[in-house]
C-alpha positions as CSV (number, residue, x, y, z in Angstrom):
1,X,-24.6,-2.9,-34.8
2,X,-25.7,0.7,-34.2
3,X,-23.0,3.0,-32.3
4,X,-24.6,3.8,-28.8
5,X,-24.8,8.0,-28.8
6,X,-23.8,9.5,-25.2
7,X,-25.7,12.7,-24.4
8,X,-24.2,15.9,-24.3
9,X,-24.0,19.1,-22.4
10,X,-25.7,20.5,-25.6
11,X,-28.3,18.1,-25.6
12,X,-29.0,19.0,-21.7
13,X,-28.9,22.6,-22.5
14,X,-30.9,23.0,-25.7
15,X,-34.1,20.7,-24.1
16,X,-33.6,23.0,-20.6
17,X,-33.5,26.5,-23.0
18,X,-30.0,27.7,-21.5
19,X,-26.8,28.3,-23.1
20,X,-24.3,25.1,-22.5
21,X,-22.1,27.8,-20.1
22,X,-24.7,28.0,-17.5
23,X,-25.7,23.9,-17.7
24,X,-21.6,23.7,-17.1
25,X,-21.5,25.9,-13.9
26,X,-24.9,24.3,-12.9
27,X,-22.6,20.4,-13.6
28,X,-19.4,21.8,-12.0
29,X,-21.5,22.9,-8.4
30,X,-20.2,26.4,-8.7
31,X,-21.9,29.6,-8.2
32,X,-23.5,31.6,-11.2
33,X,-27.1,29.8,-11.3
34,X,-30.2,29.6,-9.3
35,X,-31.4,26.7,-7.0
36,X,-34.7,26.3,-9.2
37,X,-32.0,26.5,-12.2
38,X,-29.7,24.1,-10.7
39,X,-32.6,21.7,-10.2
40,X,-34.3,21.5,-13.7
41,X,-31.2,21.5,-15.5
42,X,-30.6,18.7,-13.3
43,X,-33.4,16.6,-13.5
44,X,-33.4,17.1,-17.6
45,X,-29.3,15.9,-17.4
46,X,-30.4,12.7,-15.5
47,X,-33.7,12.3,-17.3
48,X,-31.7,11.8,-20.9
49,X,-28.9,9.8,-18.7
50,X,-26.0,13.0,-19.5
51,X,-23.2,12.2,-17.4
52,X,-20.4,15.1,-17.0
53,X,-16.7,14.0,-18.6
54,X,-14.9,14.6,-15.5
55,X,-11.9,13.8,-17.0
56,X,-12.5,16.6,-19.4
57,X,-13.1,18.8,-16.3
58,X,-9.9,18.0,-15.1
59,X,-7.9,19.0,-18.2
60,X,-9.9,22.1,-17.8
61,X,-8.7,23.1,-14.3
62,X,-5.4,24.7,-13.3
63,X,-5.8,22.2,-10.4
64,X,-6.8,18.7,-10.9
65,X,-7.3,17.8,-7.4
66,X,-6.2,14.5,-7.7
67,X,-3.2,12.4,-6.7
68,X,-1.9,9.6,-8.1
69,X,-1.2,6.2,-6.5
70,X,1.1,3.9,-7.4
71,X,0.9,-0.2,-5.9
72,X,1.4,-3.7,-6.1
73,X,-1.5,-5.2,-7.6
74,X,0.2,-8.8,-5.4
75,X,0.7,-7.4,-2.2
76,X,-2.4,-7.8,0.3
77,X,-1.0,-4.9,2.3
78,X,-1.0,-2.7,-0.6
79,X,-4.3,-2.8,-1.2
80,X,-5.3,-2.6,2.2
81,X,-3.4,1.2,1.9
82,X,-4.9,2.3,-1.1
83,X,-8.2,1.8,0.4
84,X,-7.6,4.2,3.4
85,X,-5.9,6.4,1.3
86,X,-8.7,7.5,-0.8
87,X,-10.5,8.2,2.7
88,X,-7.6,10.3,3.7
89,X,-7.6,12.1,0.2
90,X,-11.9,12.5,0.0
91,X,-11.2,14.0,3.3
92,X,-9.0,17.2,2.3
93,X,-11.2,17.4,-1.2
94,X,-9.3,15.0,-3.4
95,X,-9.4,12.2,-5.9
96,X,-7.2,9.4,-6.3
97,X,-6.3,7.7,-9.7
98,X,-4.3,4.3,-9.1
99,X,-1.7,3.0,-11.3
100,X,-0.9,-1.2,-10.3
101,X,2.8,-2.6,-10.9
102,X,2.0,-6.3,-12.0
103,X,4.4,-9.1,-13.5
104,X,3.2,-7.6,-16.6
105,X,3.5,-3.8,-15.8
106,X,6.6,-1.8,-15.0
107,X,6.7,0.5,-12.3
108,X,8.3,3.2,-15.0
109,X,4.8,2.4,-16.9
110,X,2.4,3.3,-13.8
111,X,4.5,6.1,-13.1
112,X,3.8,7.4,-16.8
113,X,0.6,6.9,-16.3
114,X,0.5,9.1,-13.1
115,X,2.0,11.6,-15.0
116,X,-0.4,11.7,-18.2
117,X,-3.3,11.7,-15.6
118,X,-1.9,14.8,-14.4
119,X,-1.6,14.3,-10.8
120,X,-0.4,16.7,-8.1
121,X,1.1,14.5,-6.6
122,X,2.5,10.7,-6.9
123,X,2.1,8.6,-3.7
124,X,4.8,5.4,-4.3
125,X,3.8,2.6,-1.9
126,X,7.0,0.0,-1.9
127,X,8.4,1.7,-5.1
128,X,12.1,0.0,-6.3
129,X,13.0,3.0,-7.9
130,X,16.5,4.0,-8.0
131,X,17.0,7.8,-6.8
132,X,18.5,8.7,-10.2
133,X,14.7,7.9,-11.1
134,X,13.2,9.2,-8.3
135,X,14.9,12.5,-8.5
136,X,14.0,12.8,-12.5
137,X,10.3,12.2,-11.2
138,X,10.2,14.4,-8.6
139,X,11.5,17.2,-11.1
140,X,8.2,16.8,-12.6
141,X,5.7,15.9,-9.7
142,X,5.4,15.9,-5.9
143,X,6.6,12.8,-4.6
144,X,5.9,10.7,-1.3
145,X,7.2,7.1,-0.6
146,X,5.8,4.7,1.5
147,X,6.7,2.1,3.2
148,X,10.5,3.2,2.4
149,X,13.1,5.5,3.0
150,X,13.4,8.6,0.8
151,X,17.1,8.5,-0.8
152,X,16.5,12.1,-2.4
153,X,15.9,15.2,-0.5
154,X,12.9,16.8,-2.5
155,X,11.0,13.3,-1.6
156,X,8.8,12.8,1.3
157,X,8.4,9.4,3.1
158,X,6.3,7.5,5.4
159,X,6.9,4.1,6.4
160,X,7.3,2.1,9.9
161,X,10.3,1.5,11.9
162,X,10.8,-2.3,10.3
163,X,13.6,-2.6,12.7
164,X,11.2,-2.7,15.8
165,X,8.6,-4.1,14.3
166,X,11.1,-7.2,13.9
167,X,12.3,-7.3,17.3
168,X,9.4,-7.0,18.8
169,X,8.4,-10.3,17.3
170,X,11.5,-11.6,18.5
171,X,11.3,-10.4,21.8
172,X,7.6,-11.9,21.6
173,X,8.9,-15.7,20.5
174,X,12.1,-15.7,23.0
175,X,9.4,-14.8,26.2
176,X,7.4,-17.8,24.7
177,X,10.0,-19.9,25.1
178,X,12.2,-20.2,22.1
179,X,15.8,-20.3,21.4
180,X,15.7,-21.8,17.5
181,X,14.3,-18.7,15.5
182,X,14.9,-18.0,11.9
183,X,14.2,-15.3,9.9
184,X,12.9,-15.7,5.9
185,X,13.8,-12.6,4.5
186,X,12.6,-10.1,1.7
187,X,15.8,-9.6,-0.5
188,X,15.8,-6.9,-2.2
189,X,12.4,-5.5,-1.7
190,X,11.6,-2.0,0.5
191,X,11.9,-2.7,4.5
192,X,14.0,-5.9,4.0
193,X,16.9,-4.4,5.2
194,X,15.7,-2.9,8.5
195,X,13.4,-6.2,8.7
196,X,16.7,-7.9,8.9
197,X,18.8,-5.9,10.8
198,X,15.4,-5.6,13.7
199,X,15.5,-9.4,13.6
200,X,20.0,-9.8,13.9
201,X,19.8,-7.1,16.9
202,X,17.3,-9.1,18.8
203,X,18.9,-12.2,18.5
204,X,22.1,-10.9,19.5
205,X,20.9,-9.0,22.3
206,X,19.4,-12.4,23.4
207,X,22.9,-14.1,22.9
208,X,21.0,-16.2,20.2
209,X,22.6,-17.9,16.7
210,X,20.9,-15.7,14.0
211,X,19.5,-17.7,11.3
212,X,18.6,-15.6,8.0
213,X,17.6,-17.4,4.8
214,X,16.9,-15.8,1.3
215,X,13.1,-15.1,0.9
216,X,11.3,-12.6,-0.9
217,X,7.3,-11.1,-1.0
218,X,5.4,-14.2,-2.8
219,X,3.7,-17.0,-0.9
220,X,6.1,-18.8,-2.9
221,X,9.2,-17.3,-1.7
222,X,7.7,-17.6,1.7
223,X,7.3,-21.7,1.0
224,X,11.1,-22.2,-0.7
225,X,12.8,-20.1,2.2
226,X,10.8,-22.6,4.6
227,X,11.7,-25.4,2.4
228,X,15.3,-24.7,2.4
229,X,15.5,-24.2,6.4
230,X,14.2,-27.8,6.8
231,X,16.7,-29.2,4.2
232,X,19.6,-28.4,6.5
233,X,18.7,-30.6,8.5
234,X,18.4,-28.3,11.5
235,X,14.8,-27.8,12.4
236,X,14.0,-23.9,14.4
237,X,11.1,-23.7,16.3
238,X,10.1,-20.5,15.4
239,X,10.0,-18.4,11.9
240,X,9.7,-14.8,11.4
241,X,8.7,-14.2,7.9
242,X,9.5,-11.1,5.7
243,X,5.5,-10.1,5.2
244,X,2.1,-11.6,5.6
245,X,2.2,-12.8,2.1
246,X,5.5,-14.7,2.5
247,X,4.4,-16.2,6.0
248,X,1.3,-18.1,3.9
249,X,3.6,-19.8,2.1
250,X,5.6,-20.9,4.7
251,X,2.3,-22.1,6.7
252,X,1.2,-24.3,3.4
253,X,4.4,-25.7,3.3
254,X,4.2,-26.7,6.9
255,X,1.1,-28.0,6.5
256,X,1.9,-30.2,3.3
257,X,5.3,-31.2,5.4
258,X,2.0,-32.6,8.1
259,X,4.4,-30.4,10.8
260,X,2.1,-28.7,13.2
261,X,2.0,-24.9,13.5
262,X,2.1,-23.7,15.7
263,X,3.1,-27.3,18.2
264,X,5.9,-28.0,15.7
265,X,7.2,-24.5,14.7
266,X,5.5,-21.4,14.9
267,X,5.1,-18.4,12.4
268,X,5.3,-14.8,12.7
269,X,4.2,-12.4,9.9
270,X,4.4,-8.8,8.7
271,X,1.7,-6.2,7.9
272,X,-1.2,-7.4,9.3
273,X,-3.2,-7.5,5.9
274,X,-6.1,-8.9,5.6
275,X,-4.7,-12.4,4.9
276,X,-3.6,-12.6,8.5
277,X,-6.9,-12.0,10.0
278,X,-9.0,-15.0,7.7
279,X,-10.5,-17.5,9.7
280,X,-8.4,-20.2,8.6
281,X,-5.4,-18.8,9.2
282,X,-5.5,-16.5,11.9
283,X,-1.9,-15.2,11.6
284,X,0.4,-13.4,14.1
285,X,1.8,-10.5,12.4
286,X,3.6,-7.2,13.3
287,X,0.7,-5.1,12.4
288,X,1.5,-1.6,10.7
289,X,-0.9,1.2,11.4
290,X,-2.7,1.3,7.7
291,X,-4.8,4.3,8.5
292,X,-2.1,6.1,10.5
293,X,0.1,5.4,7.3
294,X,-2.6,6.2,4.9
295,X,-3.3,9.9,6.7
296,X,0.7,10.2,6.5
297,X,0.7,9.7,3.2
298,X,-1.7,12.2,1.8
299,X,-1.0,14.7,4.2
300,X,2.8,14.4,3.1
301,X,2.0,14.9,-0.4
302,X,-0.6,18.0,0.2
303,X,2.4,19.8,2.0
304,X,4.6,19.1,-1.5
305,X,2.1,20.4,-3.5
306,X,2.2,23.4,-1.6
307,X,5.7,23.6,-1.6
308,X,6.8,22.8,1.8
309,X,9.7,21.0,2.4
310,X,10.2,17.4,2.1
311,X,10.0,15.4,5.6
312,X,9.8,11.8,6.7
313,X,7.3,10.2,9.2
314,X,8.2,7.1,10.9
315,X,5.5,4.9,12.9
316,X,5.4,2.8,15.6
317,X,4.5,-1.3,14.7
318,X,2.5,-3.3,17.0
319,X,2.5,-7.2,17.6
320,X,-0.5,-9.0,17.1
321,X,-1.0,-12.1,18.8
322,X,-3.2,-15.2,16.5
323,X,-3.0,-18.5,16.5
324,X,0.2,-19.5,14.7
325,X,2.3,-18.6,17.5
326,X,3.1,-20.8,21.0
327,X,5.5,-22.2,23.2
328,X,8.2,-24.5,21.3
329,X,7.2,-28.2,22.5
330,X,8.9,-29.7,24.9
C-alpha cells in the first residue's frame, strides 16, 4: 500500500511562483500580500487540497491562543460546559484543546497533556486535585477551577453556590407537601460538601430529621444509595440526589422496584444536563447557569494570562420544575 503524500506549503508556492514566506503570510491572514495574491495563492492551496499545520503554527507563535480544558468524559454536565465554553473562548479570539478524565485516564494525564499542547491557560471543570498539585500546576500555567472552590491563592474559580441550590430544592419539596426527604449524596466528589450542608440547613430550619446516605456521580451510585434507603425499612417521600446523573439511577431503580415517581416518592436532581430535559424522563433538577459558568470561566482564565489576580465567581442556581416531582400521597 502506497503512503498517501500531503501537500505542502512548497508545493502551493512553487505552482503559484512565490517564495513559501509570502504563501505563509497569505495562510496565516496577516498583512504583507495583495487581495489578488491572497486569492490565487488560495485557490491553488485548495485546488491541490494543502491544508495549513496549525499545530505547527502554534509552536511557531509566542502566543498560542488557546486554552486548555480539562473534563469528565462521564459527566452529562460536563460536556454541556465544554460546549459553551468554546463559544465563550471563539468569542475573545481563542481555541480550545480538551483533555477527558476517563476510568482509563488520570486527571494528572489530561493535565500533561494541557501542558505539552501549550496552553495559556488550563480550565479544570470538577478537578480532585489536591492543592499541593494544583499549586505545582499553577507554577507552570494559568489555572481556573470550576465547579469548585480554589484551595490555592494564584487559582481562579467559578462554580455555583451548591448550598442554595440544595435548599432551594428542599424548600421546593417541603411547600409540596413533604416531611420524609432524603438526600443521596456525592462523597467525595467537587460540590458534595456544600450539596450536603444546603440540604442539612434546610431540613433543620424546617425542624425536619435529616436523612443523608452515601452516593456518588454514576447512575449507579445514584441506584445503590436508593437501594439502601429502601432497605431500612423506612420509606421517604422525597429524594434529592447529588447530580442529574445520580438521580437516573435512582429513577431506574424506582422503576424496576414498580414504585411510582413521582406518586410514590419523588426525585430531585442537580445540574440540569441534558439528561434531565429527555422526554422520557423529564427531570426536576437545580439548574446551574451553563453559559453564565462557561463565560466565567474563560473570562477568569484571560485575566490570569494577563496577570491579574486570582478571584472567584460564585452563581446563583435555579429550580426547575419537571415531572418527577409532586405532592407525597396521601
Amino acid at each position: 500500500m502506497t503512503d498517501v503524500v500531503r501537500p505542502t506549503m512548497a508545493d502551493v508556492a512553487r505552482l503559484a511562483g512565490v517564495s513559501p514566506a509570502l504563501v505563509s503570510i497569505v495562510m496565516r491572514g496577516v498583512p504583507g500580500a495583495s487581495a489578488d495574491t491572497r486569492t490565487r495563492i488560495k485557490s491553488i492551496a485548495e485546488g491541490i487540497g494543502y491544508v495549513p499545520d496549525r499545530r505547527a503554527q502554534k509552536l511557531r507563535q509566542t502566543s498560542s491562543r488557546l486554552l486548555g480544558v480539562m473534563f469528565d468524559l462521564q459527566q452529562p454536565f460536563h460536556g454541556d460546559l465544554v460546549e459553551h465554553i468554546y463559544e465563550a473562548a471563539s468569542r475573545h479570539g481563542y481555541d480550545v484543546m480538551l483533555s477527558a478524565v476517563a476510568p482509563s485516564r488520570s486527571e494528572g494525564s489530561a493535565v500533561q497533556a494541557i501542558l505539552r499542547e501549550r496552553c495559556e491557560a488550563a480550565i479544570l471543570i470538577g478537578s480532585r486535585l489536591t492543592a499541593a498539585e494544583l499549586d505545582k500546576l499553577a507554577s507552570k500555567t494559568s489555572v481556573v477551577e470550576v465547579l469548585r472552590s480554589s484551595s490555592v491563592d494564584s487559582i481562579g474559580a467559578v462554580r455555583s453556590d451548591d448550598a442554595a441550590g440544595t435548599e432551594s430544592a428542599v424548600d421546593h419539596l417541603v411547600g409540596l407537601g413533604h416531611t420524609s426527604i432524603a438526600h443521596i449524596d456525592g462523597g467525595f466528589s467537587p460540590g458534595a460538601d456544600g450539596r450536603r450542608r444546603g440540604f442539612l440547613d434546610a431540613m433543620h430550619r424546617h425542624g425536619l430529621d435529616a436523612r443523608v446516605t452515601p452516593g456518588g456521580v454514576t447512575e449507579t451510585d445514584g441506584a445503590e444509595g436508593m437501594k439502601l434507603l429502601l432497605a431500612t425499612g423506612v420509606r421517604p417521600t422525597a429524594v434529592v440526589a447529588f447530580n442529574d446523573n445520580s438521580a437516573t439511577g435512582v429513577l431506574d431503580h424506582l422503576i424496576r422496584r414498580g414504585i411510582d415517581v413521582p406518586g410514590d416518592i419523588s426525585v430531585v436532581g442537580y445540574d440540569d444536563s441534558r439528561l434531565a430535559r429527555i422526554a422520557h424522563i423529564q427531570l426536576t433538577s437545580v439548574s446551574q447557569d451553563v453559559e453564565a459558568l462557561a463565560d466565567a470561566a474563560v473570562e477568569n482564565a484571560l485575566r490570569r494570562i494577563a496577570g491579574e489576580v486570582a478571584s472567584e465567581v460564585v452563581l446563583a442556581p435555579n429550580l426547575v420544575l419537571r415531572a418527577t416531582s409532586g405532592p407525597p400521597a396521601p
